[in-house]
N, CA, C and O atoms as a Tripos MOL2 file, in Angstrom:
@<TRIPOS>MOLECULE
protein
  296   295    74     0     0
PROTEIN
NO_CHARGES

@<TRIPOS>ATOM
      1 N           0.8450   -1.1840    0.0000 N.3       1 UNK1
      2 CA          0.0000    0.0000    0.0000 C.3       1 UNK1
      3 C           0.8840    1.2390    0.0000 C.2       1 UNK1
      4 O           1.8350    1.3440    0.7750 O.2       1 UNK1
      5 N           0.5370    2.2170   -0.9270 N.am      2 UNK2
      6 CA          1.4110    3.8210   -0.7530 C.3       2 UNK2
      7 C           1.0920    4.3260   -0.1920 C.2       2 UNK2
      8 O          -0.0220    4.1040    0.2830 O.2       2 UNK2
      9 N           1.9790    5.5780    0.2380 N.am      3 UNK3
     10 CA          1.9550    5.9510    1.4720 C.3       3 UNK3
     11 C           1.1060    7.4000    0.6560 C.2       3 UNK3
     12 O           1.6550    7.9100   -0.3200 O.2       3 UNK3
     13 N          -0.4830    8.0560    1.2670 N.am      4 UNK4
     14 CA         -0.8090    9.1880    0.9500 C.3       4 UNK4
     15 C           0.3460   10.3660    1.0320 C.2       4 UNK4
     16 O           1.2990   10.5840    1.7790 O.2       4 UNK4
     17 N          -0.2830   11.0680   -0.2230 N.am      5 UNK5
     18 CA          0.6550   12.2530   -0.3080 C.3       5 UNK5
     19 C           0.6690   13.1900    0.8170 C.2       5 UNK5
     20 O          -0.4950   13.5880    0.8430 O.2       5 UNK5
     21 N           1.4050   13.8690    1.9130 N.am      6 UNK6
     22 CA          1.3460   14.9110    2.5810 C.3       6 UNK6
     23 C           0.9430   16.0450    2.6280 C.2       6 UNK6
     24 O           1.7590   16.7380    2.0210 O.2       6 UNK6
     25 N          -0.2330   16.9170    3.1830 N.am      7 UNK7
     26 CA         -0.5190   17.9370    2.6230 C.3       7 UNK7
     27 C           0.5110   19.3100    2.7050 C.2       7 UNK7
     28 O           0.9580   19.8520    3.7160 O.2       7 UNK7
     29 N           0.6430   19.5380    1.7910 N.am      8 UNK8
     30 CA          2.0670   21.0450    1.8800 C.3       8 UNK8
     31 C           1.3680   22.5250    0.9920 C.2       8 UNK8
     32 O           0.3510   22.6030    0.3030 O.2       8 UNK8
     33 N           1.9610   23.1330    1.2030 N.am      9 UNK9
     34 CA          1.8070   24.5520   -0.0760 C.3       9 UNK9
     35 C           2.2870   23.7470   -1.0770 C.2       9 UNK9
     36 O           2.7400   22.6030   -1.0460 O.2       9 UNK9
     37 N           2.0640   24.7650   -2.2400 N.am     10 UNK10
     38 CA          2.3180   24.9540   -3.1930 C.3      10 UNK10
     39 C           3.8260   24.9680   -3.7290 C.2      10 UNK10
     40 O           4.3500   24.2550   -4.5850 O.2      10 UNK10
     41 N           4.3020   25.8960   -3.0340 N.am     11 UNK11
     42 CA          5.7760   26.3360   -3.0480 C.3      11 UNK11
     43 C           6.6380   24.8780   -2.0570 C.2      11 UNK11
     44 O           7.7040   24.4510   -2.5010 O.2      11 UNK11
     45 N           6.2020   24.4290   -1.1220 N.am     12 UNK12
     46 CA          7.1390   23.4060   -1.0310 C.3      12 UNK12
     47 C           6.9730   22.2240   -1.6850 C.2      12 UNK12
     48 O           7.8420   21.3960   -1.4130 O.2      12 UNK12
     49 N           5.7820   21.7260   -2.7930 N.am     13 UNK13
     50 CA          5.4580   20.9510   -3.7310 C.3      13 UNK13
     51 C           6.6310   20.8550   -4.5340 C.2      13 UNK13
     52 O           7.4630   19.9480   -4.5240 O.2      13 UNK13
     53 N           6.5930   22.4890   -5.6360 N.am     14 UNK14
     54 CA          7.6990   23.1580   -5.8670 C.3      14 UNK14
     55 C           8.9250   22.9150   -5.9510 C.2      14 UNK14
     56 O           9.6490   22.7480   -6.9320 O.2      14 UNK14
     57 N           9.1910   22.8980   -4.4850 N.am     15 UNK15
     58 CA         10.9720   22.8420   -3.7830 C.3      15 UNK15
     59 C          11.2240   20.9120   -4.1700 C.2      15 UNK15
     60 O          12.1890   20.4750   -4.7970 O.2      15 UNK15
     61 N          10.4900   20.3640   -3.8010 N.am     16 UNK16
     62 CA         10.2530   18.8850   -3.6320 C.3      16 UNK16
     63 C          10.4340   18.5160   -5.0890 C.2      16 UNK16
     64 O          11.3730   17.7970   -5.4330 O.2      16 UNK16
     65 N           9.6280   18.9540   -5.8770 N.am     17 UNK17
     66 CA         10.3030   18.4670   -7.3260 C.3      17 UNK17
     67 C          11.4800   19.0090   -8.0780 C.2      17 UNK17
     68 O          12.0630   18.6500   -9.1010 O.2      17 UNK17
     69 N          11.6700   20.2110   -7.0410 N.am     18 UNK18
     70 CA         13.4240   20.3290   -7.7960 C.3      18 UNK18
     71 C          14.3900   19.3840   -7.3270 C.2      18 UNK18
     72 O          15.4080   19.1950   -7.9920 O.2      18 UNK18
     73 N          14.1740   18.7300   -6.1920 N.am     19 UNK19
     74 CA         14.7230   17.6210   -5.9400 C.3      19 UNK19
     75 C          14.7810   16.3540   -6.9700 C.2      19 UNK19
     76 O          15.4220   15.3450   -6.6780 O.2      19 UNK19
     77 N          14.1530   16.4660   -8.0430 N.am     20 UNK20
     78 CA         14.0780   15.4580   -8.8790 C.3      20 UNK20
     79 C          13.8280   15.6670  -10.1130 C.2      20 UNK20
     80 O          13.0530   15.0450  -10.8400 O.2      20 UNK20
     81 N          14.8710   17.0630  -10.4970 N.am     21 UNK21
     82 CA         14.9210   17.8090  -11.9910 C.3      21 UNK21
     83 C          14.2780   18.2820  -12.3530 C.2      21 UNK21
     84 O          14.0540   18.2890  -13.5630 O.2      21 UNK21
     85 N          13.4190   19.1510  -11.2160 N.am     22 UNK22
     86 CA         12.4400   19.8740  -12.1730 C.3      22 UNK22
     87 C          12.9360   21.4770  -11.6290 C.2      22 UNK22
     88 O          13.3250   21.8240  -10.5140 O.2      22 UNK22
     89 N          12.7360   22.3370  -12.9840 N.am     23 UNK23
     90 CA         13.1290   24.0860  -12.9720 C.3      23 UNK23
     91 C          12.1400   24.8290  -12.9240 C.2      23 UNK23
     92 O          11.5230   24.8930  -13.9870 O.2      23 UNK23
     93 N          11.6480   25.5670  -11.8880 N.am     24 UNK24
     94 CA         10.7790   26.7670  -12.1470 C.3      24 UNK24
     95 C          10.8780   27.1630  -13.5270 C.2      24 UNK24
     96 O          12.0420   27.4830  -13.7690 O.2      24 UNK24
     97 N          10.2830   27.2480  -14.3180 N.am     25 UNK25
     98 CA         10.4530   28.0580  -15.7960 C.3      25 UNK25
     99 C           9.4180   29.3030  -15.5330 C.2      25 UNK25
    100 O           9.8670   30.3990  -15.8660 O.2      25 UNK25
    101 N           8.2360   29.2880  -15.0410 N.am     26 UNK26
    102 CA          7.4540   30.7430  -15.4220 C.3      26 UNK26
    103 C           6.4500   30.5650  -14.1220 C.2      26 UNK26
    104 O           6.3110   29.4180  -13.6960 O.2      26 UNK26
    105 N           5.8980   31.4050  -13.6140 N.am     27 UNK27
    106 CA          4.9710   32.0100  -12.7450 C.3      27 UNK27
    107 C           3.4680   32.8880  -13.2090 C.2      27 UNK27
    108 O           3.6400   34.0140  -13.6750 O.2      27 UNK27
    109 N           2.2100   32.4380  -13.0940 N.am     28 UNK28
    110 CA          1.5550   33.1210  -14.0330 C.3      28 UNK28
    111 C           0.2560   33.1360  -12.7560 C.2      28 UNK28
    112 O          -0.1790   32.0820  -12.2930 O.2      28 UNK28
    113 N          -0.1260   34.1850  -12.4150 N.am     29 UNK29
    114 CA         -1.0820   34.1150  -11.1410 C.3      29 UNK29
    115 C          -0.5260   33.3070  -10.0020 C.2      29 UNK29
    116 O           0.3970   33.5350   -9.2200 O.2      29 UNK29
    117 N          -1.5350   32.0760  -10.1630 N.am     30 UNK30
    118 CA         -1.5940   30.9800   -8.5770 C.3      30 UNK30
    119 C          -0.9740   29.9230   -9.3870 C.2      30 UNK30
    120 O          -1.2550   28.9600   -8.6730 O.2      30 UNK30
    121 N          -0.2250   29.3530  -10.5350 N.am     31 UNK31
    122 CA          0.5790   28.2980  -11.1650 C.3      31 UNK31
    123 C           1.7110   28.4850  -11.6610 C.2      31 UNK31
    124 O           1.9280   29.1100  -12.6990 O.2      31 UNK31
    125 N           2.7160   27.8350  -10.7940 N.am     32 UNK32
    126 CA          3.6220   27.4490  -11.0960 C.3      32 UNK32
    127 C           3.7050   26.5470  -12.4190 C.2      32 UNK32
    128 O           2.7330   25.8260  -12.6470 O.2      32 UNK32
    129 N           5.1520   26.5220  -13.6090 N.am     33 UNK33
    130 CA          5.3620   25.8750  -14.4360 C.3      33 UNK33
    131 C           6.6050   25.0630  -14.1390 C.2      33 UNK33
    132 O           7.6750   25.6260  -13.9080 O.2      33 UNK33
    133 N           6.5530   24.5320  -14.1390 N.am     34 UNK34
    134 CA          8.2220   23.2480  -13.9400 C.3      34 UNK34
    135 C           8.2660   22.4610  -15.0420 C.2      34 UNK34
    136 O           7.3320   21.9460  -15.6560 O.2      34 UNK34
    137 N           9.6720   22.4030  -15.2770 N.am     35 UNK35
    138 CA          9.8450   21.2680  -16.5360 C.3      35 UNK35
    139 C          11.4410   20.8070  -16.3670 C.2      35 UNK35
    140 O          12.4290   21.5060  -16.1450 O.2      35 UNK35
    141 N          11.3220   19.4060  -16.5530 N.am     36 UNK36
    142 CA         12.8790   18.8230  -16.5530 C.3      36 UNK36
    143 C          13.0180   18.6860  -17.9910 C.2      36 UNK36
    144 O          12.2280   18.6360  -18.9340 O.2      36 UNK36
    145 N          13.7230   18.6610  -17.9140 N.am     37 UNK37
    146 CA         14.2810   19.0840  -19.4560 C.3      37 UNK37
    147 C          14.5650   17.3780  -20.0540 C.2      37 UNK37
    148 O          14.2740   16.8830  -21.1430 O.2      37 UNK37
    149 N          15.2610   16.7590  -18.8190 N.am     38 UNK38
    150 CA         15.9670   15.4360  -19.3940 C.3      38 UNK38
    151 C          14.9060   14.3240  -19.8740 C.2      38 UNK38
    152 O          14.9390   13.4480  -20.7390 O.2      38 UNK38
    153 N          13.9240   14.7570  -18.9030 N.am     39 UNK39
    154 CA         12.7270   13.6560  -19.8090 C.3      39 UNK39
    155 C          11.5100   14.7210  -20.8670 C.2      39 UNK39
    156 O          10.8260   14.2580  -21.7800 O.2      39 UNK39
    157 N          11.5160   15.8420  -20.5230 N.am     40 UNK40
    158 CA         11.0560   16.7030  -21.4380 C.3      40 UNK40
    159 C           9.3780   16.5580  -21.1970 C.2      40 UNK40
    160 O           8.3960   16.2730  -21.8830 O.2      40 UNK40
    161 N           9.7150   16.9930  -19.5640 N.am     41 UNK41
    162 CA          8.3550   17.1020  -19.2600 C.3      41 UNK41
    163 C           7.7550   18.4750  -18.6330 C.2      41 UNK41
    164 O           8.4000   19.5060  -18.8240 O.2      41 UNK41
    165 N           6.7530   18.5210  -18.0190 N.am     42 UNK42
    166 CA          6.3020   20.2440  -17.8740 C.3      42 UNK42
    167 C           4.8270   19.7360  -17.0120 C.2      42 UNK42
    168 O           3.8230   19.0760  -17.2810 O.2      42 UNK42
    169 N           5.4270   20.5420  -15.7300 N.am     43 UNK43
    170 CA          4.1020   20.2590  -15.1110 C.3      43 UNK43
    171 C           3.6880   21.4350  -14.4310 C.2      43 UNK43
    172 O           4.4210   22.4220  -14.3730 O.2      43 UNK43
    173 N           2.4690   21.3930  -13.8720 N.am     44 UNK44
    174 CA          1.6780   22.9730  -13.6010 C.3      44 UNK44
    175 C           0.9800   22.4850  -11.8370 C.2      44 UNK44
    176 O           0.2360   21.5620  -11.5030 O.2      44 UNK44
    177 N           1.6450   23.5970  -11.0340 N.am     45 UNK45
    178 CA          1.5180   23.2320   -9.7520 C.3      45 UNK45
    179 C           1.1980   24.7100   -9.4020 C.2      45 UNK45
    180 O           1.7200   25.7970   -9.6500 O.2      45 UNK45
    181 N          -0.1770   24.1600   -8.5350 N.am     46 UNK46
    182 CA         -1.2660   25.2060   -7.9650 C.3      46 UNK46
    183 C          -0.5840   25.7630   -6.4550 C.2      46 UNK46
    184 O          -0.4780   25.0550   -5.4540 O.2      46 UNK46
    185 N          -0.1640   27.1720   -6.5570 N.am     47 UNK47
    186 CA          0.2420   28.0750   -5.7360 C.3      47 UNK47
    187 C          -0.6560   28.3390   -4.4930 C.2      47 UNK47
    188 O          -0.9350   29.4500   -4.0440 O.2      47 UNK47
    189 N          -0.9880   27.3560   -4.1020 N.am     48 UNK48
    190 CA         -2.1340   27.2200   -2.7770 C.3      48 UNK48
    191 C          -1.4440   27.5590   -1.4100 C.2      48 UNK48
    192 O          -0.3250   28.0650   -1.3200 O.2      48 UNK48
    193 N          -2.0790   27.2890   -0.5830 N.am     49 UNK49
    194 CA         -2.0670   27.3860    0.9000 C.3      49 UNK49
    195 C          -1.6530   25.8270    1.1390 C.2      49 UNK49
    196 O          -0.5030   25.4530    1.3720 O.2      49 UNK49
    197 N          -2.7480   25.0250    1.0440 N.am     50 UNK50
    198 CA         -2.2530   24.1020    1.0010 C.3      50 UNK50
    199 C          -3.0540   23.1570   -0.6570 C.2      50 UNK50
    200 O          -4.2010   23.4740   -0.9710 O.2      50 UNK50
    201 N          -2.4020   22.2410   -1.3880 N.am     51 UNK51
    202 CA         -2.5410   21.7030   -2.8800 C.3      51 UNK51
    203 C          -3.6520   20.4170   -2.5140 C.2      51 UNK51
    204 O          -3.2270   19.4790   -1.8390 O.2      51 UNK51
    205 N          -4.8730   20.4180   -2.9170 N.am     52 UNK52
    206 CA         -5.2820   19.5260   -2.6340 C.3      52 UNK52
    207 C          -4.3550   17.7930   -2.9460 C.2      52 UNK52
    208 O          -3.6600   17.5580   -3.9350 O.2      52 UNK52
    209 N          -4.6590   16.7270   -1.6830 N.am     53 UNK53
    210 CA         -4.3850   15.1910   -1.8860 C.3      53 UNK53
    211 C          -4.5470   14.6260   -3.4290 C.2      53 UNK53
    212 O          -3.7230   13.8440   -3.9050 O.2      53 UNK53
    213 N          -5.5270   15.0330   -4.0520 N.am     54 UNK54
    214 CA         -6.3320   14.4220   -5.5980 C.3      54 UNK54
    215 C          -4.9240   15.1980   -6.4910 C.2      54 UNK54
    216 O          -4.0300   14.5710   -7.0590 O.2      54 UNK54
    217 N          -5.0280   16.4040   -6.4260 N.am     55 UNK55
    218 CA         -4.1060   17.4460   -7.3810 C.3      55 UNK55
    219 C          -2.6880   16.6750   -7.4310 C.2      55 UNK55
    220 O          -2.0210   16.2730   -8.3840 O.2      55 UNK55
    221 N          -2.4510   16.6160   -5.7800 N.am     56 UNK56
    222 CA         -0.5710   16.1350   -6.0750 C.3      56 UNK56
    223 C          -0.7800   14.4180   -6.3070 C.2      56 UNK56
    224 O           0.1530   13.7500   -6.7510 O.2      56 UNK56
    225 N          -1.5580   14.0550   -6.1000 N.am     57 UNK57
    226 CA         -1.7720   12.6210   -6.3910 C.3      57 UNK57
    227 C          -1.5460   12.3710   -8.3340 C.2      57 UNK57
    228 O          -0.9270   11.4710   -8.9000 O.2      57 UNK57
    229 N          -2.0090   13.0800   -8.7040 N.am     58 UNK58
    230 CA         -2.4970   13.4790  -10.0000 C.3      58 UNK58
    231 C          -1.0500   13.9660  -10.6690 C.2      58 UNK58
    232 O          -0.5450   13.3000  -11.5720 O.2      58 UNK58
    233 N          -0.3640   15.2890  -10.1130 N.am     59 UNK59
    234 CA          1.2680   15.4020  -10.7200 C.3      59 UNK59
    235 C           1.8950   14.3180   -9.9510 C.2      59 UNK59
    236 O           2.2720   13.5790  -10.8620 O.2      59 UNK59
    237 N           2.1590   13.8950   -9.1240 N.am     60 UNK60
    238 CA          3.0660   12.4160   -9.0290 C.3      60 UNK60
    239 C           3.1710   11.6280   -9.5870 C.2      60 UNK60
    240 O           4.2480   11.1060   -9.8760 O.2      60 UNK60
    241 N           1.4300   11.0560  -10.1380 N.am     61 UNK61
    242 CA          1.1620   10.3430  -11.8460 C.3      61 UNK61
    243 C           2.1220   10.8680  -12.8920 C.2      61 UNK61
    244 O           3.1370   10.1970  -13.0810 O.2      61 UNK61
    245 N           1.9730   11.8100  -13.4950 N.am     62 UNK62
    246 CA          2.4490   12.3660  -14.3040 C.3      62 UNK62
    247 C           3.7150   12.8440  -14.2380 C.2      62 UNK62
    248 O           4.0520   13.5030  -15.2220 O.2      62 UNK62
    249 N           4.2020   12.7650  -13.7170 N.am     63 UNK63
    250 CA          6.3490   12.5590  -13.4150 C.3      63 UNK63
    251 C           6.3030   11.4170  -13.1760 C.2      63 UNK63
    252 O           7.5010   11.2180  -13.3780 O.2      63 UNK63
    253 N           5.8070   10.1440  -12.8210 N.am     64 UNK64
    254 CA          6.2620    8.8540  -12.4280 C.3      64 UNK64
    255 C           6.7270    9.0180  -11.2020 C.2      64 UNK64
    256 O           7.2530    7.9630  -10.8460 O.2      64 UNK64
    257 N           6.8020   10.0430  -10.1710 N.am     65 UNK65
    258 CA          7.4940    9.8720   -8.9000 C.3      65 UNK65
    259 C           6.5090    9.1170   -7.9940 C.2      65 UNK65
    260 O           5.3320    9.4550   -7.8630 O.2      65 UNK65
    261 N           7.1370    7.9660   -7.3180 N.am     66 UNK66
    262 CA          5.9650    7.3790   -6.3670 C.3      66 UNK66
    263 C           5.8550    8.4040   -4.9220 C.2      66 UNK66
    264 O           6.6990    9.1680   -4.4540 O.2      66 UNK66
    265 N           4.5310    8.0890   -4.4720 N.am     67 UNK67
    266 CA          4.4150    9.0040   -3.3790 C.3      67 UNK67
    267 C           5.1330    8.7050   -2.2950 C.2      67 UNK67
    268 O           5.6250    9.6270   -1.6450 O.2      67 UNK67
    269 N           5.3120    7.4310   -1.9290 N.am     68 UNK68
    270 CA          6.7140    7.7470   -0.4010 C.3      68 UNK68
    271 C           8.0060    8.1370   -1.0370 C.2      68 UNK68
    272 O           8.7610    8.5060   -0.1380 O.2      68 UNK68
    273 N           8.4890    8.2000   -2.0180 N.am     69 UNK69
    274 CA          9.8610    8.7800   -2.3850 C.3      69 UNK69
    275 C           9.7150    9.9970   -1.9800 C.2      69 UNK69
    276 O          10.3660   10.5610   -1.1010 O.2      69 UNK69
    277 N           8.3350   10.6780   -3.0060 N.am     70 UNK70
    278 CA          8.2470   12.4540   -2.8100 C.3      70 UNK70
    279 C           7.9700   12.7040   -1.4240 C.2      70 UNK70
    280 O           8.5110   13.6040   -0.7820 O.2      70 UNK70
    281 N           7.0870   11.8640   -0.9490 N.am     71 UNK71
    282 CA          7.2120   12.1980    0.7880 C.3      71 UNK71
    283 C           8.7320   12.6010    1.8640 C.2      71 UNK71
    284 O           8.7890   13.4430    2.7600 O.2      71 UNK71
    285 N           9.6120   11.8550    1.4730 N.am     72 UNK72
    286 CA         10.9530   12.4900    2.1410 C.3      72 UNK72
    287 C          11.2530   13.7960    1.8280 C.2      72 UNK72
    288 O          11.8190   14.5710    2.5980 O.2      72 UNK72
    289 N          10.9060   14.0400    0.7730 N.am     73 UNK73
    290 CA         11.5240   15.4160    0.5000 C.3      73 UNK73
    291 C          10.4080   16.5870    0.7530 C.2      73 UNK73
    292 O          10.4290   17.7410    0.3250 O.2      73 UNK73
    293 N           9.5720   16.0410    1.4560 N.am     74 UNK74
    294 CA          8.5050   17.8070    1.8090 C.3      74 UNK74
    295 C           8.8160   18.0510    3.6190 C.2      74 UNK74
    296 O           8.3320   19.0200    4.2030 O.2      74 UNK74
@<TRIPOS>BOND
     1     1     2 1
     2     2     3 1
     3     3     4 2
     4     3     5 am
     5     5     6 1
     6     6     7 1
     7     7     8 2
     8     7     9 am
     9     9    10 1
    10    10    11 1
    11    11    12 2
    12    11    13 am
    13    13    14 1
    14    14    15 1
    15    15    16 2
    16    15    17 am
    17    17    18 1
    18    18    19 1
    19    19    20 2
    20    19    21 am
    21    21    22 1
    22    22    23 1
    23    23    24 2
    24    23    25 am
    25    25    26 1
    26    26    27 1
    27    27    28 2
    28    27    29 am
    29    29    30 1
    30    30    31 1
    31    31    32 2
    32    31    33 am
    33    33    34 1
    34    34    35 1
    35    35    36 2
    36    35    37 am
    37    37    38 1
    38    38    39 1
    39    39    40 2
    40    39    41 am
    41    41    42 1
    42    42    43 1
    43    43    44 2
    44    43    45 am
    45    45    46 1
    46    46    47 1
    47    47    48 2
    48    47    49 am
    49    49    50 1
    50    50    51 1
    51    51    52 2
    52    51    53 am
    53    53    54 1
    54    54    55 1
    55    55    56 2
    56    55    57 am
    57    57    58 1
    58    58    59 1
    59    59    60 2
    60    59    61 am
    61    61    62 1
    62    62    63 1
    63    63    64 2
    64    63    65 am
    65    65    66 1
    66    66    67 1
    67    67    68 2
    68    67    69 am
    69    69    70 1
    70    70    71 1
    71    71    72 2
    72    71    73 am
    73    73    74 1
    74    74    75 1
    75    75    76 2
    76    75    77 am
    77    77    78 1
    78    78    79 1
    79    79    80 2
    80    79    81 am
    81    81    82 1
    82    82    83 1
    83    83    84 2
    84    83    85 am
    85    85    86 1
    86    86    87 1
    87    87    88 2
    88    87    89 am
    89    89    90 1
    90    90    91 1
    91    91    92 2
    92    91    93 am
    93    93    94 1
    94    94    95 1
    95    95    96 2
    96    95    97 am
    97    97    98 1
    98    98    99 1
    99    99   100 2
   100    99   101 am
   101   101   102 1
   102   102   103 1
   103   103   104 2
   104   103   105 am
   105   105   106 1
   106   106   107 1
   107   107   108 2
   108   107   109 am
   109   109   110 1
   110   110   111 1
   111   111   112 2
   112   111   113 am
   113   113   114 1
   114   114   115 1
   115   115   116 2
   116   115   117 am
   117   117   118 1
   118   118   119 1
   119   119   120 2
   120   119   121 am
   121   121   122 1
   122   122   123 1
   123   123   124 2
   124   123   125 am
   125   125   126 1
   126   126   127 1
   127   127   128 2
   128   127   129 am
   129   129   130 1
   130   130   131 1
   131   131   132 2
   132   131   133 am
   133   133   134 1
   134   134   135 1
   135   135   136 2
   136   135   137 am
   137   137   138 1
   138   138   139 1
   139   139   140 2
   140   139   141 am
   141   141   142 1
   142   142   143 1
   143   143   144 2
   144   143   145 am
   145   145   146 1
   146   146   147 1
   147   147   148 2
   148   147   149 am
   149   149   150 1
   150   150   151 1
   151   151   152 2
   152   151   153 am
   153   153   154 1
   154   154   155 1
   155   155   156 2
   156   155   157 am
   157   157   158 1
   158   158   159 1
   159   159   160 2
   160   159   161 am
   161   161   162 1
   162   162   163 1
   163   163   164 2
   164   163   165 am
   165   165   166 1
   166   166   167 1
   167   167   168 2
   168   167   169 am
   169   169   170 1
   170   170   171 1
   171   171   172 2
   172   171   173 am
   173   173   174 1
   174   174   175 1
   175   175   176 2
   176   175   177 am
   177   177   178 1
   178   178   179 1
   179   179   180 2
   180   179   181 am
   181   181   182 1
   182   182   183 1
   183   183   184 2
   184   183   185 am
   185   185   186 1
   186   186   187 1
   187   187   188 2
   188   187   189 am
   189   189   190 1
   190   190   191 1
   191   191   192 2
   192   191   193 am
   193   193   194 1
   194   194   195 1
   195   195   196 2
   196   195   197 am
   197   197   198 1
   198   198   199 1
   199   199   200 2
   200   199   201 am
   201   201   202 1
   202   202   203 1
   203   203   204 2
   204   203   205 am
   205   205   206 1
   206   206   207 1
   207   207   208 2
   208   207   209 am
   209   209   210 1
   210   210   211 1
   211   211   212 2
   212   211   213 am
   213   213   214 1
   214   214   215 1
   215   215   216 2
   216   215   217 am
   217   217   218 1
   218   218   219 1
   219   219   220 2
   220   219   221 am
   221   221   222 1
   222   222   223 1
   223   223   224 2
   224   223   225 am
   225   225   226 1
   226   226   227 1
   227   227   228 2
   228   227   229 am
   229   229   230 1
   230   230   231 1
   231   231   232 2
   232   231   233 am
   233   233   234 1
   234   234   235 1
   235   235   236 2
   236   235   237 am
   237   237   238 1
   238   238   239 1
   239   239   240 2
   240   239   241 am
   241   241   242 1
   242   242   243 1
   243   243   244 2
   244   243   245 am
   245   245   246 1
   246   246   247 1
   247   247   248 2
   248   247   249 am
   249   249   250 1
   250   250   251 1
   251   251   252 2
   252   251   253 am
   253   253   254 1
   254   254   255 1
   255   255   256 2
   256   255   257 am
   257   257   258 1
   258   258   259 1
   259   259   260 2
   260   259   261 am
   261   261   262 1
   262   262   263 1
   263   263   264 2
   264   263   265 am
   265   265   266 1
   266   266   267 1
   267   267   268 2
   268   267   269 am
   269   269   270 1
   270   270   271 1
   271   271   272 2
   272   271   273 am
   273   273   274 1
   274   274   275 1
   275   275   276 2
   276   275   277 am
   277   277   278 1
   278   278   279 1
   279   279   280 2
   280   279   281 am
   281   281   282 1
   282   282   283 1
   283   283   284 2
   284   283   285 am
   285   285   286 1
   286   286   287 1
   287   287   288 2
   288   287   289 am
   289   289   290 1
   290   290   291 1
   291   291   292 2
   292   291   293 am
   293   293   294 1
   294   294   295 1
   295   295   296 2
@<TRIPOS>SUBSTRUCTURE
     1 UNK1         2 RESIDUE 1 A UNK
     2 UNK2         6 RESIDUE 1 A UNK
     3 UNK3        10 RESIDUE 1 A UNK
     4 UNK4        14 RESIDUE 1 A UNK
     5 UNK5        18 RESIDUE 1 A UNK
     6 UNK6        22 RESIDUE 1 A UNK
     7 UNK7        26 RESIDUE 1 A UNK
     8 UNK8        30 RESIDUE 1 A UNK
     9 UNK9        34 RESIDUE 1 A UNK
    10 UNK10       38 RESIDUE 1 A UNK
    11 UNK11       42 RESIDUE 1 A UNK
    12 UNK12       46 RESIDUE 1 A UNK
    13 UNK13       50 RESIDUE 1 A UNK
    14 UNK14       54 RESIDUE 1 A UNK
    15 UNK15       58 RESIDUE 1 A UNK
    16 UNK16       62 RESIDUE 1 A UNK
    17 UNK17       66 RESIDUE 1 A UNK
    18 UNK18       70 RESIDUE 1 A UNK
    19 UNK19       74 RESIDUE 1 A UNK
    20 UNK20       78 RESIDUE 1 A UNK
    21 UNK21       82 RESIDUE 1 A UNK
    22 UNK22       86 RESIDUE 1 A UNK
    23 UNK23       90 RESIDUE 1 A UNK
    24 UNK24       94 RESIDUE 1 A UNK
    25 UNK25       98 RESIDUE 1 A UNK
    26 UNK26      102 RESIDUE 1 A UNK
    27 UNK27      106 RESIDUE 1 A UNK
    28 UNK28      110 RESIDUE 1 A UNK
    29 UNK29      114 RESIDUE 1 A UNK
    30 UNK30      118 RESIDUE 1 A UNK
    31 UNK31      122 RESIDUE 1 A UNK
    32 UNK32      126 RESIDUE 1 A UNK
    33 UNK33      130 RESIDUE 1 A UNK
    34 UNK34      134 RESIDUE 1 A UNK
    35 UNK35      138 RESIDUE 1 A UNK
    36 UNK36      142 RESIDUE 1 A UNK
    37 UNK37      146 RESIDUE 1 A UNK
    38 UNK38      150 RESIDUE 1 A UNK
    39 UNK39      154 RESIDUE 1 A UNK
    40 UNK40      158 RESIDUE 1 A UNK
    41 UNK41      162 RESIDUE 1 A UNK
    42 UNK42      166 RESIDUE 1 A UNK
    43 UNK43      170 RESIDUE 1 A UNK
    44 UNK44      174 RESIDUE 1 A UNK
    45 UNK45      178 RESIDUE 1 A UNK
    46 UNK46      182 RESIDUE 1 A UNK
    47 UNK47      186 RESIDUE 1 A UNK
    48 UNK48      190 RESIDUE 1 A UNK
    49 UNK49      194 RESIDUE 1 A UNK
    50 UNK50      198 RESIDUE 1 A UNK
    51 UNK51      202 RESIDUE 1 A UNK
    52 UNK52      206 RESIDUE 1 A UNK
    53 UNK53      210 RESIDUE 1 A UNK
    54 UNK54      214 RESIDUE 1 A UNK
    55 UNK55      218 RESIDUE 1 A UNK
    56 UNK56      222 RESIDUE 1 A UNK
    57 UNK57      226 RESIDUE 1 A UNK
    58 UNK58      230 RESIDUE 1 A UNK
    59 UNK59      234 RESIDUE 1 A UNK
    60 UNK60      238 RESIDUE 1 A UNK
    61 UNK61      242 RESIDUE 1 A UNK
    62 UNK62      246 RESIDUE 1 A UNK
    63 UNK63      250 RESIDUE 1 A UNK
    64 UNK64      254 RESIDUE 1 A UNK
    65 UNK65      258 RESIDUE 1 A UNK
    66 UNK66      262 RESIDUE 1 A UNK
    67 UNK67      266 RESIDUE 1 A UNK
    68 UNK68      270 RESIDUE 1 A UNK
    69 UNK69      274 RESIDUE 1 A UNK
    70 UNK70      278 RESIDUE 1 A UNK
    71 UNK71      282 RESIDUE 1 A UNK
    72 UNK72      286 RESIDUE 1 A UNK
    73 UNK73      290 RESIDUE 1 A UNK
    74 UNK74      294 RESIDUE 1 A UNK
């Protein structure tokens, strides 16, 4: 069984996937843009208070990062 995602801001979502190649590229309102270049991906992370469970459940899908890995790093 995986371990649920942790609830965090936005910005330490953020910090957590630069841990695993991803670059701020642009800021546009309440979304963040990140993209690693090496797999040539681009993801869009909601500048919240705190990011809903469903939302980061949803970009963890979509980088392939499993959720207890990303859990160490928030």
């Amino acid at each position: 069984m995986t371990a649920k995602p942790k609830l965090a801001s936005g910005r330490k979502v953020a910090k957590a996937l630069s841990e695993f190649g991803y670059q701020k590229i642009s800021q546009k309102g309440s979304h963040i843009k990140l993209c690693n270049d090496s797999i040539g991906l681009t993801l869009i992370v909601s500048d919240h208070k705190e990011v809903d469970r469903w939302t980061l459940k949803t970009i963890l899908k979509q980088a392939e990062i499993p959720e207890d890995e990303f859990n160490k790093y928030l």
